[in-house]
C-alpha positions in Angstrom: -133.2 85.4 152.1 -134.0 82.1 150.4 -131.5 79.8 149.3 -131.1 80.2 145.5 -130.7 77.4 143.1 -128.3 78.8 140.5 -129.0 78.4 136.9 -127.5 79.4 133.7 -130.4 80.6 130.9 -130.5 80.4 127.3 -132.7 83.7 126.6 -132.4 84.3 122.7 -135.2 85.2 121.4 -137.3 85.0 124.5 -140.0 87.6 125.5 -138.2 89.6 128.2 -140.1 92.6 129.8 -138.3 95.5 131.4 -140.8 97.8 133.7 -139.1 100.9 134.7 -136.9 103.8 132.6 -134.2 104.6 134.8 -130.3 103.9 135.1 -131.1 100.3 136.8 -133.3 99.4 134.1 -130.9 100.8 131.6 -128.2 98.3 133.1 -130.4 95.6 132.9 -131.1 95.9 129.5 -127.9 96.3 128.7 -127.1 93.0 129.9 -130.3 91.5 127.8 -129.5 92.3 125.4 -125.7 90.4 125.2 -127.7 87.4 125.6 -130.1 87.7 122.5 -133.3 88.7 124.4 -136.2 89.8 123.0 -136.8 93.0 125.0 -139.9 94.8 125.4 -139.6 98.4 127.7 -142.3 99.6 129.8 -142.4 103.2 131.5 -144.3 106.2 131.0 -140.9 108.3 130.5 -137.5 107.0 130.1 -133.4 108.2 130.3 -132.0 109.3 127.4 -129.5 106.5 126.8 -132.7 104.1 126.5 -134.3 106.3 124.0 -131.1 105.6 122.0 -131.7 101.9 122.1 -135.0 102.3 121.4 -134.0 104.3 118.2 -132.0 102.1 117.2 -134.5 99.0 116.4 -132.6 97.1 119.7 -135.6 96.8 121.9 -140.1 97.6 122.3 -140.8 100.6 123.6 -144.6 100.6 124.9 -144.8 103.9 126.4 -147.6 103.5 129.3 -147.8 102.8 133.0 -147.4 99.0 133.8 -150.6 96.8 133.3 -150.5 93.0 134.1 -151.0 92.5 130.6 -147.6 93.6 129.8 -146.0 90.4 130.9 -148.4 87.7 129.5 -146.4 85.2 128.2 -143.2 86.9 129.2 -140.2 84.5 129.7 -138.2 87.0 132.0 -139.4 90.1 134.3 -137.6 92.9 135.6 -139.0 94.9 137.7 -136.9 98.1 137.9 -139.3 101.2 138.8 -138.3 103.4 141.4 -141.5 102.7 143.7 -140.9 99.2 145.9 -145.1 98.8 146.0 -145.2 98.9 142.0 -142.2 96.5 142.0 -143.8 94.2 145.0 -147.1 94.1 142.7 -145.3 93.3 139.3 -143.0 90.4 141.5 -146.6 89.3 142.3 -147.9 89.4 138.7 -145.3 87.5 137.2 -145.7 83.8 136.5 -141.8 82.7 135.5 -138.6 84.2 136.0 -138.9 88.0 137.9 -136.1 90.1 138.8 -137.3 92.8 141.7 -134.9 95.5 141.9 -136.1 96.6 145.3 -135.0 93.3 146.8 -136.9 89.7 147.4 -137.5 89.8 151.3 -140.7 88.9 152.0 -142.2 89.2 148.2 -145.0 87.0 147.1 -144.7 85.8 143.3 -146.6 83.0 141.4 -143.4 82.9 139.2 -139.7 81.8 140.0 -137.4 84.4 141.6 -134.1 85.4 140.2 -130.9 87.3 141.0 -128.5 88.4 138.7 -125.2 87.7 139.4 -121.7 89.7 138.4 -120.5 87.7 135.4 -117.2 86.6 134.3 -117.1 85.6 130.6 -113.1 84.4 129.0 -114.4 83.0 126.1 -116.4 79.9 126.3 -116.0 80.1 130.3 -118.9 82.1 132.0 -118.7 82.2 135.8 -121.7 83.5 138.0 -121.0 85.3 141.4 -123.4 85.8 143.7 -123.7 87.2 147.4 -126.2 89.2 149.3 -124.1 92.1 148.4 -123.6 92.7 144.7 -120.4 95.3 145.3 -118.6 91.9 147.2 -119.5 89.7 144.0 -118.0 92.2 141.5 -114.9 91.7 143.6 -114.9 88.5 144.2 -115.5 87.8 140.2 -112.5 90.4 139.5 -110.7 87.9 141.5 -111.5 85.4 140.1 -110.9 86.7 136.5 -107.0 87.2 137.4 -107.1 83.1 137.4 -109.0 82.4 134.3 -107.1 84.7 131.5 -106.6 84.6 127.8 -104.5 80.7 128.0 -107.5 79.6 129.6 -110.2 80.7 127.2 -108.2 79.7 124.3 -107.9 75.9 126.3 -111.3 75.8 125.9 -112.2 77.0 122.6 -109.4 74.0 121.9 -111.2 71.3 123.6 -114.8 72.9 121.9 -113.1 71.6 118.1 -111.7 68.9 119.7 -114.3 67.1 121.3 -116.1 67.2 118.0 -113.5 65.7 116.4 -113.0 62.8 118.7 -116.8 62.4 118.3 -116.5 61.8 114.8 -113.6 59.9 114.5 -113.3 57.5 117.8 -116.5 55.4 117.9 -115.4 53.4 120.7 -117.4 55.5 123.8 -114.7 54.2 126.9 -112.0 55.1 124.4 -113.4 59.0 123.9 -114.8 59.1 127.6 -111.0 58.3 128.9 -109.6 60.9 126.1 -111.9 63.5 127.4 -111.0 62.7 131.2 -107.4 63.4 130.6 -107.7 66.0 128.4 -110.0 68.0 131.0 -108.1 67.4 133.7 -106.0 68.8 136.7 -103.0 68.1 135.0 -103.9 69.8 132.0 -104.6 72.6 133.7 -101.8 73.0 136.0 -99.3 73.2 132.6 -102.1 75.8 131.2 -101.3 78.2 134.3 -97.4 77.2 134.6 -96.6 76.8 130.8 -99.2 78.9 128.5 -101.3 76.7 125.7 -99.1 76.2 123.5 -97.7 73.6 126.0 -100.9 72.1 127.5 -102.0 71.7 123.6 -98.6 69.8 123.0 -99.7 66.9 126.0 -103.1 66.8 125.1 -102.1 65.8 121.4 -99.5 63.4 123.1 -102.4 62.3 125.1 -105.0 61.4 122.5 -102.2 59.2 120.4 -101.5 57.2 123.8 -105.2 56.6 124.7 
């Protein structure tokens, strides 16, 4: 398998094509559609669940067999069928970002290759896992998760208002790059984990009037 340069995506609004009606591709636009996506559903038949979502105004629903033309223009493919040749020829069809369900040994694509990680969002914090064995990176990201809890997503919805006001009110660039160092720092994060929020807020206020 290729090494894989990771990358986080904005995809709001952006022409994502799903081919396939199953449970995989019902995951997959599950996901989607978290992130805003534009989704547009391809399969001759599809599970009940998706029907739902396409009831319910979420998604496109072009009932049909895949034809290239489905993913003109597309931003994001997915190739989720349950036949590896159909999946090998949409993979092949795609020009930017394709997902192949089946696997990516040994596929050709004119377009760019994409797993999809298991996810970990605490608030403003989104962490991507990702391993040749997706079962492994749902653990490892659980894992992970017990580190990162509610303290730490309310830290950095802090810093979010906070680095807007410094913005605004400190014109003096070392001044705020210093402030921002300290405030984003090993230190502050140690008293996050040992002390909760309320105290790392307390020393990054203490901070900011020093600096």
């Amino acid at each position: 398998m290729a090494k894989l340069f990771p990358i986080l995506a904005d995809i709001k609004g952006k022409k994502c094509v799903v081919i396939g009606g199953g449970t995989v591709a019902e995951r997959k636009i599950k996901t989607l559609l978290k992130y805003g996506a534009n989704i547009t559903l391809i399969s001759p038949e599809i599970s009940n669940n998706l029907k739902e979502i396409v009831q319910k105004g979420k998604i496109d629903y072009i009932k049909t067999g895949y034809k290239k033309e489905n993913i003109k223009d597309a931003f994001l493919v997915i190739a989720a069928t349950s036949n590896e040749k159909l999946n090998a020829q949409i993979t092949k069809d795609a020009k930017f970002l394709v997902n192949c369900v089946s696997g990516q040994s040994n596929l050709n694509t004119n377009g760019l290759l994409y797993n999809v990680p298991a996810i970990l969002h605490k608030g403003d914090l989104t962490i991507a896992v990702s391993t040749e064995f997706p079962a492994l990176s749902r653990i490892i990201r659980d894992e992970i998760s017990k580190l990162y809890g509610r303290e730490f997503a309310l830290y950095l919805k802090y810093l979010k208002k906070l680095r807007k006001e410094i913005q605004k009110t400190i014109p003096d660039i070392k001044r705020r790059q210093t402030i921002f160092r300290k405030i984003a720092s090993k230190k502050i994060v140690s008293i996050l984990k040992q002390y909760g929020f309320k105290e790392a807020k307390k020393e990054i206020e203490k901070i900011i009037d020093e600096v």
